[in-house]
VMD Tcl script that draws the C-alpha trace (Angstrom):
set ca {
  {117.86 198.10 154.47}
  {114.23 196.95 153.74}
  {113.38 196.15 157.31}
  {114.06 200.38 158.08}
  {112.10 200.95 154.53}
  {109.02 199.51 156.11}
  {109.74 201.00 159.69}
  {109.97 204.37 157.70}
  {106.96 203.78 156.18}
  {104.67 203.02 159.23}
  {106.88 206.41 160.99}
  {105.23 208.32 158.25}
  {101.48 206.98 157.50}
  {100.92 206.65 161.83}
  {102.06 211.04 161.84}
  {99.93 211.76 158.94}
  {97.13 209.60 160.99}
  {97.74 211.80 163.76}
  {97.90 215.14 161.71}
  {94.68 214.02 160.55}
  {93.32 213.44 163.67}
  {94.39 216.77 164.86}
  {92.74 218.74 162.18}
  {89.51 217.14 162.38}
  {89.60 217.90 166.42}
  {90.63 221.47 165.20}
  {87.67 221.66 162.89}
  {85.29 220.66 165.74}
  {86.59 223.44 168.60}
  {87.39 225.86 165.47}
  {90.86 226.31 166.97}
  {93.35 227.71 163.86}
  {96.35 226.57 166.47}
  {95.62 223.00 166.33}
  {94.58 222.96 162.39}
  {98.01 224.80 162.13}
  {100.15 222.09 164.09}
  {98.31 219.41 161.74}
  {99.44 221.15 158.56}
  {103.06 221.13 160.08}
  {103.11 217.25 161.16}
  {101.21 216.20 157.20}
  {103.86 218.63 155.90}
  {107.00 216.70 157.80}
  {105.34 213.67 157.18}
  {105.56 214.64 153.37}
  {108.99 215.63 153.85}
  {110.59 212.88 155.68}
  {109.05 210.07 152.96}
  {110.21 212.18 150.16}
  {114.10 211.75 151.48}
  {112.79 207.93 152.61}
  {112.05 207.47 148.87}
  {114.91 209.35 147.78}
  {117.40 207.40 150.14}
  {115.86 204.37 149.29}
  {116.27 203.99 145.34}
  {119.77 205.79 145.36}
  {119.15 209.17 144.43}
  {121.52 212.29 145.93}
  {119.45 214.22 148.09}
}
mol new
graphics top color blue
foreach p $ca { graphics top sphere $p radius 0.5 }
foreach p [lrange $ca 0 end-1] q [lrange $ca 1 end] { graphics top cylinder $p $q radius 0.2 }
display resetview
């Protein structure tokens, strides 16, 4: 189970690099579309490790 744990983690921490990414490129072309897809890929991000963590130490989802 650890060996998905840590392939969870590096899922997560490489999409909220790329939201990140995103909404700095949004912040240099002032597009709101792009700065809005970044808020949706941090907020999935956030989403997906909260079950990870939740999954991982045994607690009902």
């Amino acid at each position: 189970m650890l060996p998905l744990g840590i392939l969870l983690v590096f899922v997560v921490v490489a999409l909220v690099g790329w939201a990140l990414q995103l909404m700095q490129s949004a912040i240099d072309q002032g597009e709101f579309s792009l700065m809005l897809a970044g808020c949706m890929v941090c907020s999935a991000a956030v989403g997906l490790a909260t079950v990870m963590v939740m999954t991982l130490s045994g607690l009902p989802l």
